[in-house]
N, C-alpha and C positions, 0 to 999 in steps of 0.2 A: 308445737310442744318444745318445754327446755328441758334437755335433757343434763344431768352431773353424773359423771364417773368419776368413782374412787377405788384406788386399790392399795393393798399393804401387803410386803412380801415376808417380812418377820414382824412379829407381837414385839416390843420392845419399849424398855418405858420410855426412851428416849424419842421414839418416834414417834408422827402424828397421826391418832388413829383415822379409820374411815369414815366414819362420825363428826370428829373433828373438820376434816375432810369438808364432809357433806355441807356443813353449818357454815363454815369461810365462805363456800361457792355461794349458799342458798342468799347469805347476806349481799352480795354483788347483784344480785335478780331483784327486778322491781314487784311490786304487789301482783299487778297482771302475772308477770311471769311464774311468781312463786305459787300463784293458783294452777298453773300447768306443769308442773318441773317432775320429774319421773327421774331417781335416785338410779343408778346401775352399779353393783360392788362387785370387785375382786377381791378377794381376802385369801392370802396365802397365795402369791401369785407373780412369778418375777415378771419384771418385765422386758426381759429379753426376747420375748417375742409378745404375738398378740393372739396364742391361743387359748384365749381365757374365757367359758362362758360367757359373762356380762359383757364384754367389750363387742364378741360376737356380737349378740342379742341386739345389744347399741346400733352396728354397724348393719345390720338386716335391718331395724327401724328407721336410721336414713336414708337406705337405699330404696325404702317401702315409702316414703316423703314421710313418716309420720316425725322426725324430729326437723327444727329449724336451726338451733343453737346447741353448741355443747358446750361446756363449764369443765374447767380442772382447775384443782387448787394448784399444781405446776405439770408445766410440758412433762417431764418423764414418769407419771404416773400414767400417762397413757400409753408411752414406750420410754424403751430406752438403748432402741436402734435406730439410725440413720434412714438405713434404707425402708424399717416396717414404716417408721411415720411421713418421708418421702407418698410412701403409697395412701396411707391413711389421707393426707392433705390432698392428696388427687382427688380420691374418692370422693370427698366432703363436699369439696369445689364442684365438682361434677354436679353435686346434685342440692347446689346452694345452701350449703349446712354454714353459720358460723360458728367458730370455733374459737375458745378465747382463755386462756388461762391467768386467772384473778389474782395470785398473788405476785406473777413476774409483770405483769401488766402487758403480756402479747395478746394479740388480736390477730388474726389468722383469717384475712378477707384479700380482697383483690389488692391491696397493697401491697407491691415489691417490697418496701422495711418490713413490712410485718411478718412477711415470708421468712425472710434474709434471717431477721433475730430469733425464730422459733427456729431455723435450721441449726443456727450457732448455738443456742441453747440445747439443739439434741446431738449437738456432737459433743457437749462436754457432759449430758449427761449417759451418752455412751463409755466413754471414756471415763468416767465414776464405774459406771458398771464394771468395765472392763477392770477396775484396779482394784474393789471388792474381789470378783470374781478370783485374781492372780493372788490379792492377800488368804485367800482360804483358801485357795490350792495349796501356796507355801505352807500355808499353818499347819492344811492336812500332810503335805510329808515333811515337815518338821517333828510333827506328834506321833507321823507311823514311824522315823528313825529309830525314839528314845522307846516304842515300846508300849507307847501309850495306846489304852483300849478306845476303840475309833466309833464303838456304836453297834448296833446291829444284832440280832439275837444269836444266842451261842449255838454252834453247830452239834448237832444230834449227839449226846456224852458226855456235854460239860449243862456246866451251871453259870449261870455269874454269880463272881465274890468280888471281893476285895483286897487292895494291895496297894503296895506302896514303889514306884517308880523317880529312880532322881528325889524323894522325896515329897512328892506331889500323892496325890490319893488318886487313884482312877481305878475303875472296873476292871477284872479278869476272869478267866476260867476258869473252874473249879470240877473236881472230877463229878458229873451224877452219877448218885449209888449204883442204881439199876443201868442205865445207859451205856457208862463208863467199861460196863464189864458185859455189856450184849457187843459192843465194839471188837473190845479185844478180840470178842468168839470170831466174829465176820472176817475181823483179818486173818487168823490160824483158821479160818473155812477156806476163804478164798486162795489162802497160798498153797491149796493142796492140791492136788494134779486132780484133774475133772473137774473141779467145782467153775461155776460160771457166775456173773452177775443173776443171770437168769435163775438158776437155781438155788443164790441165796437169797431173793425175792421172794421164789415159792415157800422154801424154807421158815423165812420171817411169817409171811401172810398168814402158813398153814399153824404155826405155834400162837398166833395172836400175838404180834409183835406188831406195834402202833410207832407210826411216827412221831415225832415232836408235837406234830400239830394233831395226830391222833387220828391218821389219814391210815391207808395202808402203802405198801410200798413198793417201789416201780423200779427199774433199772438204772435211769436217768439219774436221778438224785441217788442212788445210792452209789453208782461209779462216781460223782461230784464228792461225797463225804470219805471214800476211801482215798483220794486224791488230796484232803485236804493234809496238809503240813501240821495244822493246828496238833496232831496226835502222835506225831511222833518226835521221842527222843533226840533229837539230832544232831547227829555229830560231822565229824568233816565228810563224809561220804556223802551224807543227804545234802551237804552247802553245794559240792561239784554237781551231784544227780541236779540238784533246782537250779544253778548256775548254767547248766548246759542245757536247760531249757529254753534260758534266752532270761530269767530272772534277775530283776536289780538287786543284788545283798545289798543289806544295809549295815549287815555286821562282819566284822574279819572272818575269817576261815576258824584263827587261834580261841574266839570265841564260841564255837561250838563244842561244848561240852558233855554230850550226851546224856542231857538231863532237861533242858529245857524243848515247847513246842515250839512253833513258829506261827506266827499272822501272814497271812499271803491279800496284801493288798492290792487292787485292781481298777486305780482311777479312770480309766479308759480300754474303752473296748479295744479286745484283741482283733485285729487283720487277719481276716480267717485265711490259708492258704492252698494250695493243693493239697499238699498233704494231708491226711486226717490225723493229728493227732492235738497234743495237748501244749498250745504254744503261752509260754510264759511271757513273753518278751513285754506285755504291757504290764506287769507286776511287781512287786517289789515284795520281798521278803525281811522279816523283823524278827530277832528273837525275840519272843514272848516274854511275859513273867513267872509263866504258870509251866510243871512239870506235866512231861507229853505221856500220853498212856502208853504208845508202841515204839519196842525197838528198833531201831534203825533198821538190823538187819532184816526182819521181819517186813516192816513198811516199804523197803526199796524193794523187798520179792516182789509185796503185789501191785510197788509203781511198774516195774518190766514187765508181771503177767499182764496190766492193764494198758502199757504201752503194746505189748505186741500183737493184742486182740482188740488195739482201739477201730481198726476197721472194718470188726469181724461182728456181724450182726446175728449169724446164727450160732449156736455152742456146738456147731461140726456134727450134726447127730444125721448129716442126707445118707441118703440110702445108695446111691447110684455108683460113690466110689469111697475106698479107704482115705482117703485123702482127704474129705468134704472136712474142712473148718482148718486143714493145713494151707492151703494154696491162696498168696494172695500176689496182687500185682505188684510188677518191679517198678512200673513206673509212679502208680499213686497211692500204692499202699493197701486200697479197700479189697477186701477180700473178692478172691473167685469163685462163682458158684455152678453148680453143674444143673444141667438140664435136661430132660429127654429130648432129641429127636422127634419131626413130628412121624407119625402115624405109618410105618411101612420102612422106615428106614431106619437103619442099626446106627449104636450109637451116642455121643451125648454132645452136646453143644455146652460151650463154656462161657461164663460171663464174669465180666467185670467189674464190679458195682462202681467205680470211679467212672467209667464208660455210660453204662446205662443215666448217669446223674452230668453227662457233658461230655463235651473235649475240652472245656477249659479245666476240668477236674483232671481227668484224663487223658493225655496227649495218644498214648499207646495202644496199638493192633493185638492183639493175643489170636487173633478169628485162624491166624497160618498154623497154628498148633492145636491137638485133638488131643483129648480128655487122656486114650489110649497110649499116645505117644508121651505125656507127662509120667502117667501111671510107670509107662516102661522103664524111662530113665530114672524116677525115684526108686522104683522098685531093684535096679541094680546097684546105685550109689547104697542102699539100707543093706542090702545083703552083703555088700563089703564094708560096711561102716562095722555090724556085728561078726564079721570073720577080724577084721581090725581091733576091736574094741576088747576083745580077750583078753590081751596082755597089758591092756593099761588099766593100773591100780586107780581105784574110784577115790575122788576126791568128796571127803564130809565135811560142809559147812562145819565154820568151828564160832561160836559165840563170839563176836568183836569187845575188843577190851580196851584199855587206855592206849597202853601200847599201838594198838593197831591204828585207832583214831589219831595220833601223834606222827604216824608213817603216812597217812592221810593228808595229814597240813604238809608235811614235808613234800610231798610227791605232789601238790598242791603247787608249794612255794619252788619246786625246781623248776617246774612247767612256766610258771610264770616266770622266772629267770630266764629261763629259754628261751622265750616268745619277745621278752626284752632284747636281748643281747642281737636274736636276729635281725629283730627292726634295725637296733643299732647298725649290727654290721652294712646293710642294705646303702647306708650312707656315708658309709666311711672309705675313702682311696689309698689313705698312709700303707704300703706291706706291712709296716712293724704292725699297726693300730690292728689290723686285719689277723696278721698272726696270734696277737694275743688274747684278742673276741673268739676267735676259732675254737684258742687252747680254753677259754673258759666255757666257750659251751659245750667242750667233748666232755670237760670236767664235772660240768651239768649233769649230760645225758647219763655218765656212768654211775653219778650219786644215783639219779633218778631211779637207775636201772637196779641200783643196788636197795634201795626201797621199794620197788615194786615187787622184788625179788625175797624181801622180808616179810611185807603184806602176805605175800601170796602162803608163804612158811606157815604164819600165824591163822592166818583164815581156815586153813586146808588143812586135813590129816591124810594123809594115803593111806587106805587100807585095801590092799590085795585081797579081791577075792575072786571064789574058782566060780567062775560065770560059764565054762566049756561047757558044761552038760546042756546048759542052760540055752545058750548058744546054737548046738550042735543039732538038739530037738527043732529049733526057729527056722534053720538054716534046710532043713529035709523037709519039713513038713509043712513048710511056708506054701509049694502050691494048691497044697488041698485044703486051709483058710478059711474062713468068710469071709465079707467083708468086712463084717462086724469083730471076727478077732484079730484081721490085718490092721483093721483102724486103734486097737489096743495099744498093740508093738509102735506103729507108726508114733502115733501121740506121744508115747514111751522116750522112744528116742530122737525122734524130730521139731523143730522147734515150727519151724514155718520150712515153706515150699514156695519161693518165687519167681514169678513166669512172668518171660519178657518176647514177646513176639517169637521165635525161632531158640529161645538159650532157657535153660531152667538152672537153679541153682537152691540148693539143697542147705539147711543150717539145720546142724545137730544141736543138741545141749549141749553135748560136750566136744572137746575135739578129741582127732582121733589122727592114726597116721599109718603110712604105707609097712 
């Protein structure tokens, strides 16, 4: 039997269909053969490799003897790699297939030339591939730079509209009615002390709240859309927050103006690492065209609650200690969980979940330290954090405003002058050159200090208040407890509890001092 393979990777009028294809090859077959000849298509189908249906199918019917010849209107419609057609031409030989492409005029038989020139013709038509391939990469981050919409359905709250970019026309978000303001609610749910993914799941399911796709809703994808950048406002606060994620800006710092969202684009998969959390480094970020629905200040709450429970799988609700959903490991991050004791013995055993899931996850021991002896050292660090915590005047978020965003780019721009001048200095031997890099970076650090130091003015109001009584009660009456109203208090004032083999180490919300 003779077999023709045709394939097409884009519809374009420019190019030759499969069809077209088909009828070139069939004309080169004599009458006999055109009575046996068995068509095999790829349609939509690079050919960067050879995992295509038809080619498949092809190459199980040579290897079954049922073909004797194949037909291509040119070498690279049956690849357009080196090494896959190397393998293909082995195969073929093996099993006495000829192989012949009609319009270059190669012949693919025991002849060395006809080897030689169908090899030289798949290196260049590699090398086409390869240089397609790099022009649409370029082009996709040339068009993610300026802001241009890149495709893809809009995430759960917008719509697509239209807009005008550079003056070019392309697609954008748009707020939807109903979506736009279930979002909002999610973010002021989640930023609230106890709310969890898990619970604004239940929340959505139990009100009849439908996905995009009209699904219901799972935790996965919904910690994916509170993550995304697409929603919020963003000003210089949110460019360092995604900057210090490992993210490519594409636009200055001075350009965040707390009005527009951002595009988070992701050509290539992220290098997942020990750590569990949410690594940016394969991304790139674009100001959008479209106005974000949430405030920065608001949106960076729930990137930190979501950073600090990124490896916390239950919402802390175990029974066995006040602590369950505070203690995670110092060395990987993933939360530790408590466990009974088997059968006859007092007690709890503690695990690791970066441990249970490897040591490459995991390098670290925790097994030297007891549930008991954790409990003991938080539980005295808490009762002097709240004999401390009296006198210092509580700090209330204050809404970010232009001003603050402007002390943002600056404390932005002296860090980065800083990081300059060190390098500099690193290389330089002249005293005088050396004295005067010095005197510019103290001069640096004291701007810096004196913006951070305005930031902080503007963000924060101190308001003194009388928390003694409040205290006083916690402080007596802490050992007669539950668990369940130790774990209150703890949550209250504790951020996380980290355990590293023999050392624990306590982060409040807030600080405090002797």
């Amino acid at each position: 039997m003779v077999a023709v393979y045709t394939r097409q990777s884009v519809e374009r009028a420019d190019s030759i269909s499969v069809e077209q294809q088909a009828q070139l090859c069939r004309d080169a077959l004599t009458a006999r053969e055109l009575a046996g000849c068995k068509v095999y298509t790829d349609k939509g189908f690079s050919g960067k490799n050879i995992d295509r249906p038809a080619l498949q199918q092809l190459l199980a019917d040579a290897e079954n003897g049922f073909i004797d010849k194949i037909l291509v209107y040119r070498l690279d419609r049956i690849s357009r790699s080196v090494h896959d057609f190397t393998g293909l031409c082995s195969r073929l030989s093996a099993k006495g297939v000829h192989f012949q492409s009609v319009t270059e005029g190669i012949t693919l038989d025991d002849s060395p030339s006809g080897t030689v020139m169908a090899q030289i013709m798949m290196v260049f038509a590699q090398f086409e591939r390869e240089t397609i391939q790099r022009r649409v990469t370029d082009n996709y981050f040339a068009r993610a730079k300026t802001g241009m919409y890149l495709g893809g359905r809009p995430p759960f709250g917008f719509a697509k509209g239209q807009t005008l970019v550079g003056g070019k026309h392309t697609a954008c978000y748009v707020p939807h009615p109903e979506q736009a303001a279930l979002m909002a609610a999610l973010y002021a749910r989640y930023a609230q002390e106890g709310e969890t993914l898990g619970s604004l799941v239940r929340w959505l399911n139990a009100h009849g709240h439908c996905t995009a796709r009209g699904g219901s809703w799972s935790t996965l994808p919904l910690g994916r859309l509170l993550r995304n950048p697409a929603f919020v406002r963003a000003d210089a606060a949110v460019y360092r927050y995604l900057q210090g994620k490992g993210a490519t800006m594409n636009d200055p710092i001075e350009a965040y103006d707390q009005w527009r969202g951002c595009y988070c684009y992701a050509p290539r998969a992220a290098v997942p690492t020990g750590r569990k959390c949410n690594d940016l480094s394969a991304c790139c970020i674009t100001l959008a065209p479209h106005e974000g629905l949430i405030d920065a200040a608001l949106w960076l709450d729930v990137q930190r609650k979501l950073d600090r429970n990124r490896a916390l799988k239950s919402s802390g609700s175990g029974s066995h200690s006040w602590l369950s959903g505070l203690m995670k490991c110092a060395k990987c991050g993933y939360a530790i969980t408590v466990v009974n004791k088997p059968a006859g013995m007092r007690g709890h055993y503690i695990n690791c979940g970066g441990r249970k899931r490897g040591g490459a996850i995991c390098p670290g021991r925790i097994k030297t330290i007891t549930l008991e002896q954790i409990e003991g050292a938080v539980e005295a660090r808490l009762l002097h954090f709240l004999k401390s915590y009296r006198a210092i005047p509580l700090q209330v978020p204050q809404r970010r405003n232009t001003q603050v965003n402007q002390l943002e780019i600056a404390i932005a721009q002296h860090e980065e002058a800083i990081r300059q001048l060190t390098q500099n200095l690193a290389h330089i031997r002249e005293p005088d050159v050396i004295h005067i890099i010095s005197a510019q970076i103290h001069q640096e650090n004291d701007e810096l200090h004196a913006c951070t130091a305005q930031r902080a003015a503007l963000l924060y109001q101190s308001q003194p208040a009388d928390l003694e009584p409040f205290f006083a009660a916690v402080l007596t009456e802490w050992p007669s407890y539950t668990i369940a109203e130790k774990k209150l208090i703890a949550k209250a004032a504790i951020e996380r509890v980290m355990v590293e083999e023999d050392t624990i180490e306590v982060v409040f919300h807030a600080s405090y001092g002797d």
